[in-house]
PDB file of N, H, CA, C and O in Angstrom:
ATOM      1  N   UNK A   1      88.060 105.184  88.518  1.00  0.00           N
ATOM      2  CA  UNK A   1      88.811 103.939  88.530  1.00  0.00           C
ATOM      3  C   UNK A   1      88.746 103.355  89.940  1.00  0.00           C
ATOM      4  O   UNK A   1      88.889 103.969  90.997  1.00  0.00           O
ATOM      5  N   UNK A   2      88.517 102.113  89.767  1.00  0.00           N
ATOM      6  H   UNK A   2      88.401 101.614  88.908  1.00  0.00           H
ATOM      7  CA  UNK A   2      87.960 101.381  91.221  1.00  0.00           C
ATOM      8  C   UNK A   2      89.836 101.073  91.818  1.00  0.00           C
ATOM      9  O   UNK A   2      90.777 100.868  91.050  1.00  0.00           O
ATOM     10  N   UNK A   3      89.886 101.107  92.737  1.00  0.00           N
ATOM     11  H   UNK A   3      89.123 101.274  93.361  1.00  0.00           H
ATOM     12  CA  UNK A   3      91.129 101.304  93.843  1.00  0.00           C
ATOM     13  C   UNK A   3      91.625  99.548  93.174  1.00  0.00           C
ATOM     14  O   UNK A   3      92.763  99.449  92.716  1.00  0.00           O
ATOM     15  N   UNK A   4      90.822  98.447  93.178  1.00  0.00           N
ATOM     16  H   UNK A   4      89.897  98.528  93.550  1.00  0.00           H
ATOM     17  CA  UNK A   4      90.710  96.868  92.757  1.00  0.00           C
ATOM     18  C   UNK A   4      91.395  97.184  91.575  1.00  0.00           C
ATOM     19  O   UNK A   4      92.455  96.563  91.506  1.00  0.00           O
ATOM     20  N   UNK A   5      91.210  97.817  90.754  1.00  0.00           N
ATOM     21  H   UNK A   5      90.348  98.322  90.810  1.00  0.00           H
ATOM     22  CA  UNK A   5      91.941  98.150  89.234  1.00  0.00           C
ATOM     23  C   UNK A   5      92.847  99.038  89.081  1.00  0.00           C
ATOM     24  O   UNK A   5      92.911  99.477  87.932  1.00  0.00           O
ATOM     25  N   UNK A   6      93.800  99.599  90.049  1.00  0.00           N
ATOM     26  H   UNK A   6      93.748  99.243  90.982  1.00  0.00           H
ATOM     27  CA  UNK A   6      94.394 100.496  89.315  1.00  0.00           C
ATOM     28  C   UNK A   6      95.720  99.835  89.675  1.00  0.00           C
ATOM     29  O   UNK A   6      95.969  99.370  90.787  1.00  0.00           O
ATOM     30  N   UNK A   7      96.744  99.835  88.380  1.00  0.00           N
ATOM     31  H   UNK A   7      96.541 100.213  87.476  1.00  0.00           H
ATOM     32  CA  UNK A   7      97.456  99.047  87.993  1.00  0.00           C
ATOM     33  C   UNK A   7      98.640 100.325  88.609  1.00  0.00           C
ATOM     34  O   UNK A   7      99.784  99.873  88.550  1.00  0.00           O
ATOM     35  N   UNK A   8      98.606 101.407  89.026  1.00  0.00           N
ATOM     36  H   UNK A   8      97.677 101.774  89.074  1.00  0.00           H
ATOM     37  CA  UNK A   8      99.524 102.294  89.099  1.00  0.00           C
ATOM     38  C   UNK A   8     100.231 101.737  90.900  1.00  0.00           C
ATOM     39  O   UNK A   8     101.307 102.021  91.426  1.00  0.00           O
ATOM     40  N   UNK A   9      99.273 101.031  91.325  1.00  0.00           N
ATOM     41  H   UNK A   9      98.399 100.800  90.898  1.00  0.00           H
ATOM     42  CA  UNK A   9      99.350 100.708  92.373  1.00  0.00           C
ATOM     43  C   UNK A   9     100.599  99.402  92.710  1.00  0.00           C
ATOM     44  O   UNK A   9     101.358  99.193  93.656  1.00  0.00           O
ATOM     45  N   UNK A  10     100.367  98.804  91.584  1.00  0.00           N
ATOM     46  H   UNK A  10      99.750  98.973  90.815  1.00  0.00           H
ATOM     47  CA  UNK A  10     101.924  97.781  91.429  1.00  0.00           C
ATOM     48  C   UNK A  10     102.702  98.269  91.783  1.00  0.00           C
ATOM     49  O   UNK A  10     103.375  97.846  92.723  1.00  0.00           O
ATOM     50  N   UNK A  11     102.974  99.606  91.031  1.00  0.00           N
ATOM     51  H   UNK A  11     102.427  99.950  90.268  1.00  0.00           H
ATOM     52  CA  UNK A  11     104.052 100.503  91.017  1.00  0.00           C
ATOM     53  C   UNK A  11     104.282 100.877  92.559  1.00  0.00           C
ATOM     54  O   UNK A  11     105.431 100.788  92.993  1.00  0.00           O
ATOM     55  N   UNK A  12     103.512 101.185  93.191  1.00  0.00           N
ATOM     56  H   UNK A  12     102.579 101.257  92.838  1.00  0.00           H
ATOM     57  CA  UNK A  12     103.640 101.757  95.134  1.00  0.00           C
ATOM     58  C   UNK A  12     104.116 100.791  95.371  1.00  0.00           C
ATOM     59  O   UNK A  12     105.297 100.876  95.709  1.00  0.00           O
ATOM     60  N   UNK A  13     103.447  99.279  95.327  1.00  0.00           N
ATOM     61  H   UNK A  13     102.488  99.210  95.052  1.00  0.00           H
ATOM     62  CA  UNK A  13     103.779  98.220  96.324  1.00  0.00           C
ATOM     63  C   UNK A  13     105.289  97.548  96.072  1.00  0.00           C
ATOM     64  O   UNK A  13     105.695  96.638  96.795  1.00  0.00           O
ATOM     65  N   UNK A  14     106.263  98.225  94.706  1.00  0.00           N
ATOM     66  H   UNK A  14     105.932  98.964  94.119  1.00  0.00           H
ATOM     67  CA  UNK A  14     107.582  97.957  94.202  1.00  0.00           C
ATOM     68  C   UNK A  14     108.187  98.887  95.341  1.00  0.00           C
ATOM     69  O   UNK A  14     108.845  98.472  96.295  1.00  0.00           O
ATOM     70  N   UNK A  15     107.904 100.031  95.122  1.00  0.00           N
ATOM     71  H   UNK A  15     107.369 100.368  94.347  1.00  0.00           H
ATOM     72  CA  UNK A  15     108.991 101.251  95.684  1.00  0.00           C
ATOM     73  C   UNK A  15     108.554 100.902  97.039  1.00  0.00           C
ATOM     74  O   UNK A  15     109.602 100.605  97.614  1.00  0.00           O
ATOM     75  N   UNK A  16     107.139 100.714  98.244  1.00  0.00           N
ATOM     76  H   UNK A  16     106.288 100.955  97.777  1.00  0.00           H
ATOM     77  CA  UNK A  16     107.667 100.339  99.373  1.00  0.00           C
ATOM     78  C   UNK A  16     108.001  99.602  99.523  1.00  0.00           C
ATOM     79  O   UNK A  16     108.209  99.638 100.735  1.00  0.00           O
ATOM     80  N   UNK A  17     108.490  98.182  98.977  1.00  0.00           N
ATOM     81  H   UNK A  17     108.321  98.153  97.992  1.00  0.00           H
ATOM     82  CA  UNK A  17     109.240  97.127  99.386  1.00  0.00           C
ATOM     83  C   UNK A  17     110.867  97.882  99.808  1.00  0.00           C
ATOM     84  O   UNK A  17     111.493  97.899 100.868  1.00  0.00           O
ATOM     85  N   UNK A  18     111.137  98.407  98.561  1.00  0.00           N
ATOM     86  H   UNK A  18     110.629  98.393  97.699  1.00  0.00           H
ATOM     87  CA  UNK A  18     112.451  99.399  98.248  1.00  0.00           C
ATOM     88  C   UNK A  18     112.614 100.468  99.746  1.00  0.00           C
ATOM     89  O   UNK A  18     113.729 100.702 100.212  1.00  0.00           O
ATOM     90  N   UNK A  19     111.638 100.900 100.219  1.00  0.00           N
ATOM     91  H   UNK A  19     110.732 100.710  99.840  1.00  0.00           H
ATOM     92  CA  UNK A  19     111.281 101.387 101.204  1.00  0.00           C
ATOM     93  C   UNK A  19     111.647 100.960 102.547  1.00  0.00           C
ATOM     94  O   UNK A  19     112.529 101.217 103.366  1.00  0.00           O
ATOM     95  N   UNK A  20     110.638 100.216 102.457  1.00  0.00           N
ATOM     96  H   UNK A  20     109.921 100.007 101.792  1.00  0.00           H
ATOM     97  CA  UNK A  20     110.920  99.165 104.300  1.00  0.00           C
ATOM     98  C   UNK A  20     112.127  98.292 104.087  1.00  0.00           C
ATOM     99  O   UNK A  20     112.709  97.879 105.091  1.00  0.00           O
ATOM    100  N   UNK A  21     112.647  97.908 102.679  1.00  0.00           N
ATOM    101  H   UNK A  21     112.175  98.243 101.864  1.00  0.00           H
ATOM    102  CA  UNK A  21     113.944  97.239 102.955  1.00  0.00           C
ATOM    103  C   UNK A  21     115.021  97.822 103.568  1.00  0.00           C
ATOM    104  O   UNK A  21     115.846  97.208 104.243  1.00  0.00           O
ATOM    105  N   UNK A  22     115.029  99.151 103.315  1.00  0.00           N
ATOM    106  H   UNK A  22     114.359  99.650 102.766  1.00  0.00           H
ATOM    107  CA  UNK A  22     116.059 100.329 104.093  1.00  0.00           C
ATOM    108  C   UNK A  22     115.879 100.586 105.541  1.00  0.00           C
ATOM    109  O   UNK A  22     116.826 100.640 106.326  1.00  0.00           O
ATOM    110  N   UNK A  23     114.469 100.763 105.918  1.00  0.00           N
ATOM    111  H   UNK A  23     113.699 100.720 105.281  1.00  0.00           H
ATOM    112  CA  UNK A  23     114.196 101.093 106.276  1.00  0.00           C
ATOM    113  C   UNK A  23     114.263 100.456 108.303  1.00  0.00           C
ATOM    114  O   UNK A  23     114.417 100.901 109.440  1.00  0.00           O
ATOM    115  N   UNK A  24     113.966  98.888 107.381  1.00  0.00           N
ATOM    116  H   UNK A  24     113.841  98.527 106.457  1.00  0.00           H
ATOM    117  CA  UNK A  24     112.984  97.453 108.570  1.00  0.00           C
ATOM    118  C   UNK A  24     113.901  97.439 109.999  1.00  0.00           C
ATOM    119  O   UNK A  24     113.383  97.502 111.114  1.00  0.00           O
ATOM    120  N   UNK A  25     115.585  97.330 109.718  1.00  0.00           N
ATOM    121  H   UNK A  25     116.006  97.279 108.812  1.00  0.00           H
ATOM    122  CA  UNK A  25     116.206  97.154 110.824  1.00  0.00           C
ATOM    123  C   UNK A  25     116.461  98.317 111.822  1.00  0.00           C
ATOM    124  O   UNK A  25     116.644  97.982 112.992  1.00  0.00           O
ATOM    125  N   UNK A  26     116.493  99.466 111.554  1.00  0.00           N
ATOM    126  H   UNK A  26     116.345  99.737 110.603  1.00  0.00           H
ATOM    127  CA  UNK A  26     115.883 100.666 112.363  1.00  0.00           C
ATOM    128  C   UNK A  26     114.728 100.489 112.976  1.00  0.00           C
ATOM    129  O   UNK A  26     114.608 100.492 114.201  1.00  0.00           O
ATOM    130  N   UNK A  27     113.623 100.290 112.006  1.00  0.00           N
ATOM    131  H   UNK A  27     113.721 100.287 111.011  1.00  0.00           H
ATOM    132  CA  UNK A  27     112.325 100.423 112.701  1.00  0.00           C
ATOM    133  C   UNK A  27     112.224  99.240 113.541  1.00  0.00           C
ATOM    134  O   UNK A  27     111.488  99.438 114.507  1.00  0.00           O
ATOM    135  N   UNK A  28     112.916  97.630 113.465  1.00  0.00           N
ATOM    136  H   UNK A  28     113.515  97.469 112.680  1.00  0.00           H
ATOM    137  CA  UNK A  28     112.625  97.238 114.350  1.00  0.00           C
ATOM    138  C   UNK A  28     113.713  97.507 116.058  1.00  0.00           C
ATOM    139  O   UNK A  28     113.442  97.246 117.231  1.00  0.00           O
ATOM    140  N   UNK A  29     114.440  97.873 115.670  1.00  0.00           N
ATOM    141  H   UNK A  29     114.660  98.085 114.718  1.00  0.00           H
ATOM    142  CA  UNK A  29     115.327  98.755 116.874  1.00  0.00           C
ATOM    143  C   UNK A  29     114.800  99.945 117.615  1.00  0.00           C
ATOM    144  O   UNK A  29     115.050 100.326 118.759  1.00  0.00           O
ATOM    145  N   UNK A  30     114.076 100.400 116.769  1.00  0.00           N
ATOM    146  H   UNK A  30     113.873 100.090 115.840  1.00  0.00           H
ATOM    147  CA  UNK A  30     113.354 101.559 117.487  1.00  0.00           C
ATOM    148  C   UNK A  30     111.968 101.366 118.158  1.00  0.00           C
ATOM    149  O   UNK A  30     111.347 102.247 118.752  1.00  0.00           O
ATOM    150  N   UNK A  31     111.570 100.063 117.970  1.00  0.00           N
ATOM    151  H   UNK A  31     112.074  99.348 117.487  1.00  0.00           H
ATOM    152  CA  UNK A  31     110.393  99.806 118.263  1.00  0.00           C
ATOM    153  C   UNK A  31     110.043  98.463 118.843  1.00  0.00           C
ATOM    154  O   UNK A  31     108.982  97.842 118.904  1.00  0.00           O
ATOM    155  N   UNK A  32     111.406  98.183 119.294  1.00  0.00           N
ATOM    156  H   UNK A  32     112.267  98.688 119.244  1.00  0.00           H
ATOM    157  CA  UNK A  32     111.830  97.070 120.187  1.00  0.00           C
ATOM    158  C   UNK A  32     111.496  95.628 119.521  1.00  0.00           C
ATOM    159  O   UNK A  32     111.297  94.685 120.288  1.00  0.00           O
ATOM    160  N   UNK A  33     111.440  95.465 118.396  1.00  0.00           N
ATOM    161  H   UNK A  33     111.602  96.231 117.773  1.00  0.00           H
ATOM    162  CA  UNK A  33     110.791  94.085 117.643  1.00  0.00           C
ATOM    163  C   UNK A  33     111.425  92.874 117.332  1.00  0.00           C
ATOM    164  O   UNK A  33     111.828  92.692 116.183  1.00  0.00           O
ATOM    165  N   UNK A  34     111.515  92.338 117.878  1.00  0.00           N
ATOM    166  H   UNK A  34     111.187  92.486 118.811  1.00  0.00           H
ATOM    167  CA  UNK A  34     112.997  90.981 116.914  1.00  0.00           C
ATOM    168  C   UNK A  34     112.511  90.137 116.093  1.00  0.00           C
ATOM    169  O   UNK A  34     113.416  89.495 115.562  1.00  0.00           O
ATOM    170  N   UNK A  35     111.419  89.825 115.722  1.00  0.00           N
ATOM    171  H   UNK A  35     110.684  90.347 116.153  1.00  0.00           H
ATOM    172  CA  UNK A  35     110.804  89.467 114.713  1.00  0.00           C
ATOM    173  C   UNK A  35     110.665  90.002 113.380  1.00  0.00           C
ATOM    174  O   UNK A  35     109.622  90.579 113.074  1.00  0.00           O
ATOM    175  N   UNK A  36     111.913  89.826 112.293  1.00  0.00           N
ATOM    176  H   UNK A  36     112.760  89.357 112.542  1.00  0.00           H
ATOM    177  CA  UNK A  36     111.069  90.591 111.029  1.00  0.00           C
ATOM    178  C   UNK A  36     110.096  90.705 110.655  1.00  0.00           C
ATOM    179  O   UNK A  36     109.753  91.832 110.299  1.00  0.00           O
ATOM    180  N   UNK A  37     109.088  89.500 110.541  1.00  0.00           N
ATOM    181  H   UNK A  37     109.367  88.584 110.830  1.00  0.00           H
ATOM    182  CA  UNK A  37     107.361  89.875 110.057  1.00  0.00           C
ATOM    183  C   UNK A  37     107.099  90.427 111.183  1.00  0.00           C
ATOM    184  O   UNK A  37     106.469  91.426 110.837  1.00  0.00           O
ATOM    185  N   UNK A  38     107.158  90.440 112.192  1.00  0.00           N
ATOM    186  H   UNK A  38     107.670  89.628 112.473  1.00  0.00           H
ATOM    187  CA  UNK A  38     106.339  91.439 113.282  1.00  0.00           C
ATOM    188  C   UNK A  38     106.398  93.084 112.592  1.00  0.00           C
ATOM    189  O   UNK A  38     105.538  93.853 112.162  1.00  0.00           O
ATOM    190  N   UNK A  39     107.524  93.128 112.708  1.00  0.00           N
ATOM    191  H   UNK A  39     108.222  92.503 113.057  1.00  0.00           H
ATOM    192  CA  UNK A  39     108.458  94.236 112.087  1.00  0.00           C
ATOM    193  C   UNK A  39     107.866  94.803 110.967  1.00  0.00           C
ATOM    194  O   UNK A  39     107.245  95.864 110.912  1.00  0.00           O
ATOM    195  N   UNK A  40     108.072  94.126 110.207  1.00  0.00           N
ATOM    196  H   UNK A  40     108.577  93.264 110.253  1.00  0.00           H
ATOM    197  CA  UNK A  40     107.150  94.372 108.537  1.00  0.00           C
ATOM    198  C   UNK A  40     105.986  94.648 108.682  1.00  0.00           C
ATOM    199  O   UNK A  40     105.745  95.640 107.995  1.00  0.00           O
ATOM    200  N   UNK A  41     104.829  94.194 109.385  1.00  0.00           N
ATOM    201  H   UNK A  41     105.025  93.388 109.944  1.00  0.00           H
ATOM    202  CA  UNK A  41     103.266  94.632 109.878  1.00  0.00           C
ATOM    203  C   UNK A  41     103.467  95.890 110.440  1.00  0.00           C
ATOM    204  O   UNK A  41     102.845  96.859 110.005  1.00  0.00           O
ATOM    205  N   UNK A  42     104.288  95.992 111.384  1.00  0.00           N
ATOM    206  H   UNK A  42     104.794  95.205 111.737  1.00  0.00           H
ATOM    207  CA  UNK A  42     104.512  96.762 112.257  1.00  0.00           C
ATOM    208  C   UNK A  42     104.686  98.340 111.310  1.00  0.00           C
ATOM    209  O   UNK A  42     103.808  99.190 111.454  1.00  0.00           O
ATOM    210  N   UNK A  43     105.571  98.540 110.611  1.00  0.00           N
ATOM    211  H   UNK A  43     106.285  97.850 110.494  1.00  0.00           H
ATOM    212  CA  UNK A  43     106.123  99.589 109.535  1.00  0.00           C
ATOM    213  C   UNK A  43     104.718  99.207 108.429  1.00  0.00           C
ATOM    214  O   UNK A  43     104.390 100.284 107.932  1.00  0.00           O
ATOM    215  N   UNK A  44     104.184  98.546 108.115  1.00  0.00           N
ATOM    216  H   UNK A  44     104.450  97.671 108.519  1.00  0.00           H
ATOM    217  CA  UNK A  44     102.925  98.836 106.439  1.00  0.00           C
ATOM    218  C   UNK A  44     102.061  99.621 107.470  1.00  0.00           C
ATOM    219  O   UNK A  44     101.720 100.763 107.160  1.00  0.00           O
ATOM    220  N   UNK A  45     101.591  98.987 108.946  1.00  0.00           N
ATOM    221  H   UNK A  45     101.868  98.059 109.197  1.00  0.00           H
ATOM    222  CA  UNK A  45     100.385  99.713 109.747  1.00  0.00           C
ATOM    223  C   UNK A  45     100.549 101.028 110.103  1.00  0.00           C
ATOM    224  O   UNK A  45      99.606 101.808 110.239  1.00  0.00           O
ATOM    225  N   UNK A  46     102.268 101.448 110.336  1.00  0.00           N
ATOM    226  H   UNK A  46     103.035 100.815 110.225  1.00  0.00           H
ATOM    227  CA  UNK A  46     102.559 102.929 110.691  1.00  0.00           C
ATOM    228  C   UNK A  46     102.629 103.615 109.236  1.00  0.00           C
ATOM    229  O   UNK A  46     102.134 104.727 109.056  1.00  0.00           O
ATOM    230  N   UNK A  47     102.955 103.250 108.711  1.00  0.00           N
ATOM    231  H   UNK A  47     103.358 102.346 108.857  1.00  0.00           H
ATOM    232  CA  UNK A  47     103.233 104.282 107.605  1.00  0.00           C
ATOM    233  C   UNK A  47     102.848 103.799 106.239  1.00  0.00           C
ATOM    234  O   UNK A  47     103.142 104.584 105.337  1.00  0.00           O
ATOM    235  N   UNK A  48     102.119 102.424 105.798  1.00  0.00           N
ATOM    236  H   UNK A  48     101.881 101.787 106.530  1.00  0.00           H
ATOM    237  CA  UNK A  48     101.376 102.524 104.634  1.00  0.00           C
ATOM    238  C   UNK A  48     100.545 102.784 104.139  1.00  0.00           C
ATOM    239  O   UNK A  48     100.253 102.364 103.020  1.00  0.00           O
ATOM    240  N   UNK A  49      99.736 103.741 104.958  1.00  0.00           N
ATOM    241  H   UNK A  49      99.974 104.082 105.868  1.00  0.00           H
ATOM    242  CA  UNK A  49      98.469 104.373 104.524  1.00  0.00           C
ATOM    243  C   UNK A  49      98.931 105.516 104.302  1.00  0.00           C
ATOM    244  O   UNK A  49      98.468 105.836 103.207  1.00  0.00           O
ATOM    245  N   UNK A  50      99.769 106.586 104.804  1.00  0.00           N
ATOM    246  H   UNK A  50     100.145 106.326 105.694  1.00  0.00           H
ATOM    247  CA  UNK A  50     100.638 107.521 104.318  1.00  0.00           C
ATOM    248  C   UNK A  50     101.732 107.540 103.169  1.00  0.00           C
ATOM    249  O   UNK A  50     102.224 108.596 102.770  1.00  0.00           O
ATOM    250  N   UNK A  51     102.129 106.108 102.591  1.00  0.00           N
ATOM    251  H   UNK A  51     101.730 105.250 102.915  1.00  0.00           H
ATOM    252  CA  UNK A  51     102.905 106.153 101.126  1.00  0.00           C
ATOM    253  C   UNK A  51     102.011 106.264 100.683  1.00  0.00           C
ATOM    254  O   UNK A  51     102.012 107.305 100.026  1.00  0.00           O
ATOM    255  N   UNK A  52     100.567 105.444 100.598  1.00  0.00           N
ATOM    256  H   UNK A  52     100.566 104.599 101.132  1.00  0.00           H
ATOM    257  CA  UNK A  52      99.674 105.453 100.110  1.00  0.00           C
ATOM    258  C   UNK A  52      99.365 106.343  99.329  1.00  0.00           C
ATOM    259  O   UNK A  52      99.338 106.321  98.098  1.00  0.00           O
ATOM    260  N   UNK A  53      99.071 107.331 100.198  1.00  0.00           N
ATOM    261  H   UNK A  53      99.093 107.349 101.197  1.00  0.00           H
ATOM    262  CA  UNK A  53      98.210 108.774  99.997  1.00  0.00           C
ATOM    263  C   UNK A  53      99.111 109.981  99.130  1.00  0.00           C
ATOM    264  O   UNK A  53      98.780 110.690  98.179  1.00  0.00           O
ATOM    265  N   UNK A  54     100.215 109.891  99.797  1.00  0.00           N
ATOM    266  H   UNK A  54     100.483 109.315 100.569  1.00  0.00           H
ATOM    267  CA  UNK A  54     101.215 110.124  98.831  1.00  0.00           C
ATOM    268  C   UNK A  54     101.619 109.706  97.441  1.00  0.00           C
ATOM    269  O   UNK A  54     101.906 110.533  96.575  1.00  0.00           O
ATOM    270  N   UNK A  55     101.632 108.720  97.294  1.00  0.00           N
ATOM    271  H   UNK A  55     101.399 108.048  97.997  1.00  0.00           H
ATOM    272  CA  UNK A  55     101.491 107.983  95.542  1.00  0.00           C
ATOM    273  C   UNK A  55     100.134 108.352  95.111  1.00  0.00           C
ATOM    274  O   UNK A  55     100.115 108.378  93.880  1.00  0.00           O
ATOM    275  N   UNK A  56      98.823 108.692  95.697  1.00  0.00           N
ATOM    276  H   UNK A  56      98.839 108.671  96.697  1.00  0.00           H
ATOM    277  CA  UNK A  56      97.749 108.718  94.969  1.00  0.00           C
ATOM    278  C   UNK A  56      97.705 110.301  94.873  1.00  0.00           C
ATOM    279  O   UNK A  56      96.945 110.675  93.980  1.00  0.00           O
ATOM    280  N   UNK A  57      98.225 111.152  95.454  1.00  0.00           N
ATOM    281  H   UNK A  57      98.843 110.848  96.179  1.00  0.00           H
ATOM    282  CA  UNK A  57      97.715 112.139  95.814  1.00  0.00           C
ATOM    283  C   UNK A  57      98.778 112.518  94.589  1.00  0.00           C
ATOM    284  O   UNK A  57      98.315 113.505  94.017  1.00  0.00           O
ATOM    285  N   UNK A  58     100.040 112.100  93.968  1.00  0.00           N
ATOM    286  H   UNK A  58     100.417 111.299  94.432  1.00  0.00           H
ATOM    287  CA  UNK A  58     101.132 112.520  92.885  1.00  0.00           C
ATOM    288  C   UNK A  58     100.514 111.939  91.398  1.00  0.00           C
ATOM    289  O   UNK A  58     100.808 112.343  90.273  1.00  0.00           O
ATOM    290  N   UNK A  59      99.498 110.788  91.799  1.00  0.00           N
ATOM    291  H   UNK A  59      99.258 110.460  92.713  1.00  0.00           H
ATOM    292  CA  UNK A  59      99.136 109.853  90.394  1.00  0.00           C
ATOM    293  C   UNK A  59      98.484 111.159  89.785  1.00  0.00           C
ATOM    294  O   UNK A  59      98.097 111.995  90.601  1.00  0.00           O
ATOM    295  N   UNK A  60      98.318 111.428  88.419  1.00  0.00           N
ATOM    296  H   UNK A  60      98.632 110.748  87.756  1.00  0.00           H
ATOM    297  CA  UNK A  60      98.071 112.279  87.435  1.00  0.00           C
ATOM    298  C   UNK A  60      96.235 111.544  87.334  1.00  0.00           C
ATOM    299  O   UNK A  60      95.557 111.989  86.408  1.00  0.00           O
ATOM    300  N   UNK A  61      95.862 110.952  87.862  1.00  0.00           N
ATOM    301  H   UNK A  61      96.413 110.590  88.614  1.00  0.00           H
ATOM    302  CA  UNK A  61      94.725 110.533  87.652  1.00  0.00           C
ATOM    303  C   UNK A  61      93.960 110.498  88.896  1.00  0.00           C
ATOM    304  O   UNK A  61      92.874 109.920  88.939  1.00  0.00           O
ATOM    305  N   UNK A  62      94.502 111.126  89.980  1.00  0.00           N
ATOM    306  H   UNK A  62      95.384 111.595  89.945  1.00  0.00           H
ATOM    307  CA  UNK A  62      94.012 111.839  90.772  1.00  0.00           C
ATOM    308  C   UNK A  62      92.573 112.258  91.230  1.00  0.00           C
ATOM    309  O   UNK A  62      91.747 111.827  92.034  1.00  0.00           O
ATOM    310  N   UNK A  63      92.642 113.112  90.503  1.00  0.00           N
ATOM    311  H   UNK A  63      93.313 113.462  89.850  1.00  0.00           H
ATOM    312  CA  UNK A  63      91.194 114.136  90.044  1.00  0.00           C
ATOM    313  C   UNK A  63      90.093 113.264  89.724  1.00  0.00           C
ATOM    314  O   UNK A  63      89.062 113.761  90.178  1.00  0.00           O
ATOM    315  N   UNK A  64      89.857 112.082  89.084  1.00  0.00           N
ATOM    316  H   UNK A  64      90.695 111.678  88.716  1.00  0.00           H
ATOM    317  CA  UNK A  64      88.904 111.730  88.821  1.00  0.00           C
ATOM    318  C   UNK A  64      88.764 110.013  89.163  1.00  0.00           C
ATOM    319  O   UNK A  64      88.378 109.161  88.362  1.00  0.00           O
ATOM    320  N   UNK A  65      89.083 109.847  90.218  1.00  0.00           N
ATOM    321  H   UNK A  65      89.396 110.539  90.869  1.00  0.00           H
ATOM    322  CA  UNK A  65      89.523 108.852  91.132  1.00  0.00           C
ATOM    323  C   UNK A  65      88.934 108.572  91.849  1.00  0.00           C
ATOM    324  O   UNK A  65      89.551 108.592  92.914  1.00  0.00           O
ATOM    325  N   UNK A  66      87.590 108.158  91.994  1.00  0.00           N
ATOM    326  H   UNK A  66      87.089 108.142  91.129  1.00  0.00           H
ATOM    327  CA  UNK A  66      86.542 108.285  92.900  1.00  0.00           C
ATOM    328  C   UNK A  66      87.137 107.499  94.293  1.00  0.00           C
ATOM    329  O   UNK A  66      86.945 108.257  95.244  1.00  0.00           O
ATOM    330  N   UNK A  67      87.642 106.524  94.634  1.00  0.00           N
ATOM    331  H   UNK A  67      87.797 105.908  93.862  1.00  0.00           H
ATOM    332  CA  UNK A  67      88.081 106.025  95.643  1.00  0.00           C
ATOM    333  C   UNK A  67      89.159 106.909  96.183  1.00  0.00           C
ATOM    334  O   UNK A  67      88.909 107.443  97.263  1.00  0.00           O
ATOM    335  N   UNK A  68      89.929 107.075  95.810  1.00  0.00           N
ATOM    336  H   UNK A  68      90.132 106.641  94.933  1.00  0.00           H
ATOM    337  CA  UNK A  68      90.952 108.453  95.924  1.00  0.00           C
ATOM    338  C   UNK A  68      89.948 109.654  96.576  1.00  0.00           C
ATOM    339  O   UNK A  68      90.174 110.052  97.718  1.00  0.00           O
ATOM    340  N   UNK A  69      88.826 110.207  95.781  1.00  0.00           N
ATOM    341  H   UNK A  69      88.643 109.884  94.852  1.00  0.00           H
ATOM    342  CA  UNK A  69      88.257 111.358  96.198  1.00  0.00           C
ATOM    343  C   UNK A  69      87.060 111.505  97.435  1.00  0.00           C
ATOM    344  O   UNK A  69      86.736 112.473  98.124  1.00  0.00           O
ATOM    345  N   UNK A  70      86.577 110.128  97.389  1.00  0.00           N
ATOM    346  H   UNK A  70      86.841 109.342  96.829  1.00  0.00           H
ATOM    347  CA  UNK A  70      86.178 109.568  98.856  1.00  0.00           C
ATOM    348  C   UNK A  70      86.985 109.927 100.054  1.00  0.00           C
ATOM    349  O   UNK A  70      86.821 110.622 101.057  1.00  0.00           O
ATOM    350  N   UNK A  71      87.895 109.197  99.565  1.00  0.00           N
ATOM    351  H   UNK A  71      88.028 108.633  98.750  1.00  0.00           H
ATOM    352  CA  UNK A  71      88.846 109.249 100.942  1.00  0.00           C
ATOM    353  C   UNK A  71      89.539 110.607 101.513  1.00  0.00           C
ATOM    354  O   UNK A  71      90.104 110.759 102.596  1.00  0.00           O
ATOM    355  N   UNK A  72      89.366 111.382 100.653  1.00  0.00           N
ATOM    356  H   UNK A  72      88.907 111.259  99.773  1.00  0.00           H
ATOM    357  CA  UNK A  72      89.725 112.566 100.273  1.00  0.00           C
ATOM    358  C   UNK A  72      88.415 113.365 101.646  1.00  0.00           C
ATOM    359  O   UNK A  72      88.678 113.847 102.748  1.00  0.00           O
ATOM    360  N   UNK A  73      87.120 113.210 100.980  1.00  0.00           N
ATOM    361  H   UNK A  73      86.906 112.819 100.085  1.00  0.00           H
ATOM    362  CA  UNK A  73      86.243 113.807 101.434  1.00  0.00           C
ATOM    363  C   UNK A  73      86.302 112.968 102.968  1.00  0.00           C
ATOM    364  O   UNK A  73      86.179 113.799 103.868  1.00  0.00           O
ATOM    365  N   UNK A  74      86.459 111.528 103.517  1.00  0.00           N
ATOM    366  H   UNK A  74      86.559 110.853 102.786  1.00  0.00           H
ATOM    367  CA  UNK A  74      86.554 111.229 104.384  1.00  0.00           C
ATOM    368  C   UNK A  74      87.518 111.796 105.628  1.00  0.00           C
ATOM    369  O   UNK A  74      87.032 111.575 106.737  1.00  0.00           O
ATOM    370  N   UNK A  75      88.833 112.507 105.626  1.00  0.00           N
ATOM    371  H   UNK A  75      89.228 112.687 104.725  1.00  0.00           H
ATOM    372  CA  UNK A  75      89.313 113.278 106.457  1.00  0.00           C
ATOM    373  C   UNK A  75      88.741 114.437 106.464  1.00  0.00           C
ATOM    374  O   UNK A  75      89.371 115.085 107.300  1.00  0.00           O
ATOM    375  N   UNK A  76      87.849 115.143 105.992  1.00  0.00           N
ATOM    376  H   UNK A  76      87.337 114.616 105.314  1.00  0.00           H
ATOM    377  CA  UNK A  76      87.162 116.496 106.405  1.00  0.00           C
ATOM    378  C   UNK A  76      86.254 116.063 107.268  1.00  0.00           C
ATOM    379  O   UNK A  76      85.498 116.861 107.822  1.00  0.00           O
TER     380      UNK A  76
END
């Protein structure tokens, strides 16, 4: 399943909204930002490639995920 098609992915981009909404006014306090969109770039670039990997790495479709298993083979 091409990464462009997988519909499970809606589903990530719901729960980190749910995420950085908790999350945004800490991170921009901790990271000196007063700009919310700064802020918001700021938190998807630190840590959305890590929900990421995490939601793909739990998806049950996993295993045969060729973009998933790329990327997989790309950190070795």
């Amino acid at each position: 399943m091409a990464v462009e098609s997988c519909v499970k992915l809606q589903n990530l981009n719901r729960v980190q909204f749910l995420v950085i909404s908790r999350h945004l006014e800490k991170h921009k306090w901790f990271r000196h930002i007063k700009d919310k969109n700064d802020a918001l770039a700021d938190f998807l670039k630190e840590f959305g490639p890590i929900m990421r990997e995490i939601y793909c790495e739990t998806c049950e479709e996993s295993p045969e995920c060729s973009p998933y298993q790329d990327y997989l083979k790309s950190l070795k």
